[in-house]
Every structure is written in C-alpha cells, then in structure tokens.
C-alpha positions as CSV (number, residue, x, y, z in Angstrom):
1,X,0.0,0.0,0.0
2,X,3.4,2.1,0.4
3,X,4.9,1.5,-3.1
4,X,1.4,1.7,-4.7
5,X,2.5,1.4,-9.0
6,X,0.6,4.7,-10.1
7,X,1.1,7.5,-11.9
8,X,1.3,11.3,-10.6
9,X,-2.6,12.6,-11.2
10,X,-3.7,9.5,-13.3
11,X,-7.4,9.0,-11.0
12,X,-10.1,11.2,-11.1
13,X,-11.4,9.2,-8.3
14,X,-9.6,6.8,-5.6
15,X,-11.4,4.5,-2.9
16,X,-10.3,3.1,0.2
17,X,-12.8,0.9,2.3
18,X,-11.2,-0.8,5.5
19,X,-7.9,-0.2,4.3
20,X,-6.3,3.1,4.7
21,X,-5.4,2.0,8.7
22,X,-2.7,-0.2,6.8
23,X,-0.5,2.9,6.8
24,X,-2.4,4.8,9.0
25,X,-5.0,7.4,8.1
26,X,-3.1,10.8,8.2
27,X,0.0,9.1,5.4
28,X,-2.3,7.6,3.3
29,X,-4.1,10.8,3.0
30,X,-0.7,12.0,2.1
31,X,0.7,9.6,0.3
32,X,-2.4,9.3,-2.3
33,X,-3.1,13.0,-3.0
34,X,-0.4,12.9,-5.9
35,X,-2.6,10.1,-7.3
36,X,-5.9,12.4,-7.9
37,X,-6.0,14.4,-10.7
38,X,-6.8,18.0,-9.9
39,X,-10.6,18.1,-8.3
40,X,-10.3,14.4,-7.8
41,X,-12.2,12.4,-4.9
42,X,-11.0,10.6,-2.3
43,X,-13.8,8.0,-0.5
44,X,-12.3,6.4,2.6
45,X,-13.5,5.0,5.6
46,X,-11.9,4.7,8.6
47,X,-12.7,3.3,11.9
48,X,-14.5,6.4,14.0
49,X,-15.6,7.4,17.4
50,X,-19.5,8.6,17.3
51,X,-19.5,9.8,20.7
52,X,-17.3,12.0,22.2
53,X,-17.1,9.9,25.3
54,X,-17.2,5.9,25.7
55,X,-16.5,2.9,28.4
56,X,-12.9,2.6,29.3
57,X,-12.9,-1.3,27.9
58,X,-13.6,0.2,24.5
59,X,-11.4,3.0,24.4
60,X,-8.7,1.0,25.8
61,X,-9.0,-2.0,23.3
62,X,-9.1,0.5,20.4
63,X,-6.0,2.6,22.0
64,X,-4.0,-0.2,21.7
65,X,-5.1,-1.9,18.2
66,X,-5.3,1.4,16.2
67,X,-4.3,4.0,17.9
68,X,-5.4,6.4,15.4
69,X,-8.8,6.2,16.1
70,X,-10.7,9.0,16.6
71,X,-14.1,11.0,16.2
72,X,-14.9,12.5,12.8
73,X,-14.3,16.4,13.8
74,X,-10.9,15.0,14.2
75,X,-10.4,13.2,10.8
76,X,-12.2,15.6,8.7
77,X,-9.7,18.1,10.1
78,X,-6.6,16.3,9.3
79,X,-8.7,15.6,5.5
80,X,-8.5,19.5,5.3
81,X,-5.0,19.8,6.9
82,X,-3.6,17.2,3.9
83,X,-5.5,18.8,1.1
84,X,-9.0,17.9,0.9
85,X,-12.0,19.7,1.0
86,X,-14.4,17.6,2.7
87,X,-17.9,16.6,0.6
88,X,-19.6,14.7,2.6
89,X,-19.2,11.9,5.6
90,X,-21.3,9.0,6.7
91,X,-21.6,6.3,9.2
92,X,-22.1,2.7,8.5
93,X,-24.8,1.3,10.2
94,X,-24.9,-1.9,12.1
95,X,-26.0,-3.9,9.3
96,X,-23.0,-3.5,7.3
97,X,-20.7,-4.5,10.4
98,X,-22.8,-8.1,11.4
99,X,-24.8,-8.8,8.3
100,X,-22.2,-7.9,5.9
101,X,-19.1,-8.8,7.8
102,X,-19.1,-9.7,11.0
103,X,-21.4,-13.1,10.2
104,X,-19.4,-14.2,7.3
105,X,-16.6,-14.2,9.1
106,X,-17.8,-16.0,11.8
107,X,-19.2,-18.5,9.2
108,X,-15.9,-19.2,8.2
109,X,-14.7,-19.7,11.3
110,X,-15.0,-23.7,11.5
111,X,-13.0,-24.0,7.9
112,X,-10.4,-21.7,8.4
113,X,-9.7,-23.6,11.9
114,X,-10.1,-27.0,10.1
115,X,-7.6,-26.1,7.3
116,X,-5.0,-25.1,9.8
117,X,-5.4,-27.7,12.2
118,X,-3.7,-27.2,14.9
119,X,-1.5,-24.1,13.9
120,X,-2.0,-21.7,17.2
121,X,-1.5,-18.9,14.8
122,X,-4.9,-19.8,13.3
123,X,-6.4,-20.1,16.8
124,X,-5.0,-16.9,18.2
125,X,-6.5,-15.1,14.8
126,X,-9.8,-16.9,15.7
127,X,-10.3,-15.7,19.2
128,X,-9.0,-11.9,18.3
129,X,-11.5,-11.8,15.7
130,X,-14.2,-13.4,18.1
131,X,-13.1,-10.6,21.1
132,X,-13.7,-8.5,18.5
133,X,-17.2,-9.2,17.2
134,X,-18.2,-9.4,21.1
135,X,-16.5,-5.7,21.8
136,X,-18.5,-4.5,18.8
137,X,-22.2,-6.2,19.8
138,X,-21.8,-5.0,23.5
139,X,-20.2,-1.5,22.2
140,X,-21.6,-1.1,19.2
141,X,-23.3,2.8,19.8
142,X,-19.8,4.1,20.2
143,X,-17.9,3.3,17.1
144,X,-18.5,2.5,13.4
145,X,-16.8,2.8,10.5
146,X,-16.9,6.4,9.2
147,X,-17.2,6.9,5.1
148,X,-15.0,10.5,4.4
149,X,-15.4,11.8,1.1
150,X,-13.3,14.5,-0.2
151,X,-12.1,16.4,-3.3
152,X,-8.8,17.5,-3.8
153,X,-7.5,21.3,-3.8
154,X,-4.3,23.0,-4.6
C-alpha cells in the first residue's frame, strides 16, 4: 500500500474501504493526493468514534489496536490539513458491520480452523477476531466505521 505502481494525477477518483489503517490514516491521505487528478475524490473509511465519550474497555481496546482512532471532527480536520475539501461523511450502520461482515466471518470460522489444524496462529486469529465481534455487539453505539469523502485542492 506504500509503493502503490501509479502515476502522478492518473485517477479522477480513488477509494479506500477498510484499508487506509494499513499505513495509517493521516499518510495515506498524504501519500495518495499525488494520485488524484486536480478536483479528484478521495472515498475512505476509517474506523470512528461517534460519541465524544465511551467505556474505558472500548477505548482502551481501540488505543492499543489502532491508535489512530478518533471522532470524525478529528479526521475531517486532518482531511483539510492534507488537502482535501471535505464533501460529505457518513456512518455505517450496524447492518454492514454483522450482516455484511461480521457473520461471514464467523461463518468461516469452522473452515479456516479446520484447514490449519492445529497451527495456534490460526487459533490466536480466531479468538482476536471473536473478542472483537463481542466488543463491537456489547459497544456497538460508540464506534463504526466512518465513510469520508473529499475532493482534492491545490
């Protein structure tokens, strides 16, 4: 995602869904402006606060997998700080998060376990991603994956 083969200004329009935490949100706004053409769009989401408060288990879990995470005042600043003008920003709602990805990946669960028999890597990615789905159904009101879409400016 660091050494990404493009060309300087060869999208009108790039998107980033569940992947810009790879190099963190702040760089990959960064990195990818060169990428737009002039008045291009950027669409990203990014994992997001929608409180401005929430229980210390959350915050603390969050803190230490990404510690970028933050409420949307905070992102769409840094969007405008790296060259964006913000268009418009969303929140994915719970139905994207269990029905869409959540319960397939529980589904798979069982195969993914059976194909690496025994490997405690497997395991260990198992039970992360099952703390995980359990953080987000107890916690769910407090974070979601925010959509940011913004156009580039000179």
């Amino acid at each position: 995602m660091e050494q990404l083969p493009f060309a300087e200004e060869e999208y009108d329009v790039l998107w980033s869904e569940g992947a810009i935490y790879n190099m963190g949100f702040e760089k990959g706004l960064n990195e990818w402006r060169r990428f737009l053409k002039p008045d291009g769009v950027l669409a990203v989401s990014e994992i997001t606060w929608i409180t401005s408060s929430r229980p210390p288990e959350l915050q603390q879990y969050w803190e230490a997998e990404y510690p970028e995470i933050a409420t949307a005042s905070s992102k769409i600043k840094i969007l405008e700080e790296s060259g964006y003008s913000p268009i418009g920003y969303f929140v994915l709602t719970e139905n994207c998060w269990l029905e869409n990805y959540y319960r397939p990946l529980q589904d798979g669960f069982h195969d993914f376990l059976a194909r690496h028999d025994g490997d405690e890597r497997a395991a260990s990615i198992v039970e992360a991603e099952k703390e995980q789905i359990a953080l987000y159904e107890k916690h769910k009101p407090y974070y979601s994956y925010g959509v940011y879409v913004a156009q580039k400016f000179d």
